[in-house]
C-alpha positions in Angstrom: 0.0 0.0 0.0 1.1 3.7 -0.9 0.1 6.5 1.0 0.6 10.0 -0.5 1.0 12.7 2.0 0.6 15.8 -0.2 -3.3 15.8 -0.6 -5.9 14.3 -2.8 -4.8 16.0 -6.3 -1.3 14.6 -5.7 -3.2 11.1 -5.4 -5.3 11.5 -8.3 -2.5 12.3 -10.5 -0.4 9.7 -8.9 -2.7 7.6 -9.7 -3.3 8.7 -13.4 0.3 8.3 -13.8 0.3 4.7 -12.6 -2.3 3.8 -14.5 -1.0 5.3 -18.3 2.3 4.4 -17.6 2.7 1.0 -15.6 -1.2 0.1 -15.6 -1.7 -0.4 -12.4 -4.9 0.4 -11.2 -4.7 2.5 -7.8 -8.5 1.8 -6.1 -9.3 2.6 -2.2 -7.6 0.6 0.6 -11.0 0.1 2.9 -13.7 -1.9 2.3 -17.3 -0.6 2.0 -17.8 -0.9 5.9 -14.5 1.3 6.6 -15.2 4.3 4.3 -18.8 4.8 5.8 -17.1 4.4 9.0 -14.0 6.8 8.2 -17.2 9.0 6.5 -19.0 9.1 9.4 -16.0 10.5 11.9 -14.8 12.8 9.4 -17.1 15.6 11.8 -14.7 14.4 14.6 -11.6 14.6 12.8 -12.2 17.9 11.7 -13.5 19.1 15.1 -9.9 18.0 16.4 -8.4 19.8 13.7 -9.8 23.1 13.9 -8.7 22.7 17.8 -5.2 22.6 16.8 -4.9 18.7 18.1 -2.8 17.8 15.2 -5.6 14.5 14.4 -4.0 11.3 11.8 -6.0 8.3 11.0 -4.7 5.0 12.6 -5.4 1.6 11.2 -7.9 3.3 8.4 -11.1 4.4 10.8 -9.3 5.2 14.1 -8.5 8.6 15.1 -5.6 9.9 17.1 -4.7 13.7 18.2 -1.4 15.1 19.9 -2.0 16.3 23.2 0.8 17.5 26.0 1.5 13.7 27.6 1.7 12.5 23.4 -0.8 11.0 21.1 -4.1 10.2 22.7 -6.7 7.4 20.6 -9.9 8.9 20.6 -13.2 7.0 22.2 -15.5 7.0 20.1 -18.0 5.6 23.3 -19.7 3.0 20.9 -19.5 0.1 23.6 -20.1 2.2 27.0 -16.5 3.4 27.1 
């Protein structure tokens, strides 16, 4: 798996690129489940964001921030946490 780190434009082009020149075909790396999840915490992440927290995914859906003591996994509360 390839990550690009320079935004979705750099992606797409990446991926154009790949796909003239080497033909390989560059398609999501979550499964349908993952991206409505990812979708549905995007609120979160940017919440975090705008709050100077510094967010990154983990593992795809997860979300972490930076906070004084290091990076911090977010609860998400889903199982009475």
């Amino acid at each position: 798996m390839v990550q690009c780190k320079h935004g979705l434009a750099a992606a797409a082009r990446a991926a154009a690129f790949l796909r003239q020149q080497v033909g390989v075909v560059v398609g999501p790396c979550l499964t349908a489940l993952g991206c409505a999840l990812r979708k549905e915490r995007q609120t979160v992440f940017n919440s975090l964001l705008q709050q100077g927290l510094k967010p990154r995914w983990r593992k795809g859906v997860e979300i972490e921030f930076f906070s004084a003591g290091g990076w911090i996994q977010h609860d998400f509360e889903y199982f009475g946490g």
